[in-house]
C-alpha positions in Angstrom: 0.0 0.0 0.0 2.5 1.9 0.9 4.4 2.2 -2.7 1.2 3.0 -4.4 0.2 5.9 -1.8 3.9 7.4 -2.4 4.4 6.6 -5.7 1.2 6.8 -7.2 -0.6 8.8 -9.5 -4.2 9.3 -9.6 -6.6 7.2 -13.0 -9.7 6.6 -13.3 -11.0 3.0 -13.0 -14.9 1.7 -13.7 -15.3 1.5 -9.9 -13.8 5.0 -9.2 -11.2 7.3 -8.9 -8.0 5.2 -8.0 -4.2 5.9 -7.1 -2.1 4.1 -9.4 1.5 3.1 -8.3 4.3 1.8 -10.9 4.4 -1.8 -11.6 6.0 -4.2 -8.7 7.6 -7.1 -8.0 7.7 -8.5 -4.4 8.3 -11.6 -2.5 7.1 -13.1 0.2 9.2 -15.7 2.8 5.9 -17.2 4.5 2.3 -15.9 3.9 0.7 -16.6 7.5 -3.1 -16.1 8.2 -1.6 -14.9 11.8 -0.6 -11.9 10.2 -1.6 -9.4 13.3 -2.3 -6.9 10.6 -4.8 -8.8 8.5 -5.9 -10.0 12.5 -6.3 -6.1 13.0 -7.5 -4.8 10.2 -8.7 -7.8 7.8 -12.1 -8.7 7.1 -13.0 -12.2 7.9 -16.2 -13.1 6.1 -14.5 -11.8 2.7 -11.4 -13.6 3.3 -13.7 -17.0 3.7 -15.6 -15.2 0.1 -12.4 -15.5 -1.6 -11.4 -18.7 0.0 -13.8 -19.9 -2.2 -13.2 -18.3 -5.2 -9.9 -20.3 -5.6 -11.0 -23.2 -4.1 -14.5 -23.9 -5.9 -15.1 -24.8 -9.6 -17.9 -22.4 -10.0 -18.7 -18.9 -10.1 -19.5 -17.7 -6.5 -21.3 -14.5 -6.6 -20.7 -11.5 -6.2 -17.4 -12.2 -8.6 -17.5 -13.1 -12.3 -15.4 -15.7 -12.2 -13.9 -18.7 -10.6 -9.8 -19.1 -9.6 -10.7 -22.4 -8.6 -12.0 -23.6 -12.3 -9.0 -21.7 -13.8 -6.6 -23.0 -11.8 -7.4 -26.5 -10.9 -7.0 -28.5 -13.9 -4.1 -26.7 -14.7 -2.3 -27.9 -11.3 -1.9 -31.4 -11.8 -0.2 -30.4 -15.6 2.0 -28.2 -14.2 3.6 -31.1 -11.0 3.7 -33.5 -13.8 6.3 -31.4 -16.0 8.4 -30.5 -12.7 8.3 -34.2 -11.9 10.1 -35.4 -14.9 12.3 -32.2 -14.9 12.7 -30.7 -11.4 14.7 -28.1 -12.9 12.1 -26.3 -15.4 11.1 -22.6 -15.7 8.0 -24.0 -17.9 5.5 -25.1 -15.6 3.7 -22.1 -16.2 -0.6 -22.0 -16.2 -2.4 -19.2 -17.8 -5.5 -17.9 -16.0 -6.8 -16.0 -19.3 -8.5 -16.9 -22.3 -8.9 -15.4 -25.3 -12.2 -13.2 -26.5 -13.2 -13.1 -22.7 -15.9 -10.6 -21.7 -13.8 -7.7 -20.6 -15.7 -6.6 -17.6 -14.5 -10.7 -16.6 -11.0 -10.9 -17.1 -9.3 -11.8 -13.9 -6.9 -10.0 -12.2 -4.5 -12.8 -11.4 -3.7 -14.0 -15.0 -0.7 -16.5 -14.3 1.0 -19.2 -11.9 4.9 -20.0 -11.9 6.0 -22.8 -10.1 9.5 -23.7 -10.2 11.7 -26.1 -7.6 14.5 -24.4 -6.4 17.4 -25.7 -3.5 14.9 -28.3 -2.5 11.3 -26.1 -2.2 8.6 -25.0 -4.6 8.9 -21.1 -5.6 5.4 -19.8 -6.6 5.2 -16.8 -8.6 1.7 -15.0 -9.3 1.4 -12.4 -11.8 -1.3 -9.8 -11.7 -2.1 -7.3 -14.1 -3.9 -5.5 -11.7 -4.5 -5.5 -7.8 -5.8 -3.5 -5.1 -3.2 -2.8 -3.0 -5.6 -2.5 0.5 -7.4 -5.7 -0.4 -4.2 -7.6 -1.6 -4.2 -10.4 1.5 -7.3 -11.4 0.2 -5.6 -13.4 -2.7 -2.0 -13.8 -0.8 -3.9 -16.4 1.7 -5.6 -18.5 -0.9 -3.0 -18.5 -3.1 -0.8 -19.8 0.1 -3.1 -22.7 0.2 -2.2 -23.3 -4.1 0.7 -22.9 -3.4 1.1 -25.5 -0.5 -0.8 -28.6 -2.2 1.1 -27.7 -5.3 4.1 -28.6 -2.8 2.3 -31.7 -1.2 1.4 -33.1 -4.6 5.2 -33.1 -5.6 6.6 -34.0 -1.8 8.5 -31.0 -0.9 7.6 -28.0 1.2 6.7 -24.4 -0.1 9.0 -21.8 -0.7 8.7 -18.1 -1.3 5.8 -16.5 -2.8 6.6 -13.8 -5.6 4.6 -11.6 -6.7 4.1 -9.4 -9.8 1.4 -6.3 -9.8 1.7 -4.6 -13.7 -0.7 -1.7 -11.9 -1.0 -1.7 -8.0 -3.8 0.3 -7.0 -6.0 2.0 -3.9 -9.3 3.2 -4.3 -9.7 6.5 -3.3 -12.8 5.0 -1.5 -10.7 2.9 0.4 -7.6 5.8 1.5 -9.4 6.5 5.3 -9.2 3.0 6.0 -5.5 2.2 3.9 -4.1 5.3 6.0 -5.5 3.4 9.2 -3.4 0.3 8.6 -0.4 1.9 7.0 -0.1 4.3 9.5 2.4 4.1 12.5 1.1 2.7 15.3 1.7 5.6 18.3 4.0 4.9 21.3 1.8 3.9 24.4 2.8 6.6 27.4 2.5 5.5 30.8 
């Protein structure tokens, strides 16, 4: 959040008025549902929303499509290459498809899996992303990211991720500001 809100520039988006900060590329050691930020600050029943989103075949309203459909069949492809050669930068999955209604392409559009010094190195690219809502697909995409390990015996390792636009609604900057600011010294 913080690299859109000081890098950004403002754009307009179909939802509304949005901060838009330069493309990014992050990783992430160990994405933990303990988080005491996402504790603090994160929103339980949406987090269990998009559980499902990556987890179930179908559509589950209110979104417009299903990670779980995209994804899914694409897994088992992906631990077969990196079987027979543990060493591949190919086991790649697409989440697009061509001639897609635009208001319904997804915002994640690709998986990277690739074994590195013994663990499984997920990368997830995103053509766009709202910065404030982000953990929202960082903890499902933990749990891909962990049965992709299981299927192929070995434990997960980082998490990278790619963001072409990282973005905050204006909507959203009171409660963005809440989390990203400092928290204040207790006096006693």
């Amino acid at each position: 959040m913080r690299h859109v809100w000081s890098a950004g520039t403002l754009a307009d988006d179909d939802r509304g008025p949005v901060i838009e900060g330069p493309s990014v590329l992050f990783e992430i050691a160990r994405v933990s549902g303990d988080d005491p930020i996402i504790a603090r600050h994160g929103d339980a029943d949406r987090l269990a929303l998009y559980r499902r989103k990556f987890s179930e075949e179908v559509v589950v309203p209110p979104f417009k499509y299903s990670y779980g459909a995209r994804i899914g069949g694409q897994l088992g492809w992906a631990a077969d290459l990196l079987r027979v050669k543990p060493y591949s930068k190919s086991a790649w999955i697409s989440l697009t498809a061509p001639g897609e209604a635009y208001d319904a392409v997804p915002c994640l559009i690709g998986l990277a899996f690739r074994i590195r010094e013994g663990a499984l190195v997920m990368t997830a690219t995103f053509r766009s992303q709202n910065a404030f809502t982000s953990y929202l697909n960082y903890l499902p995409l933990s749990e891909v990211h962990a049965s992709m390990a299981g299927k192929l015996g070995i434990e997960p390792g980082p998490m990278r991720v790619f963001v072409d636009v990282p973005h905050l609604y204006l909507a959203d900057s009171p409660h963005a500001w809440e989390v990203m600011r400092p928290s204040s010294p207790r006096l006693s």
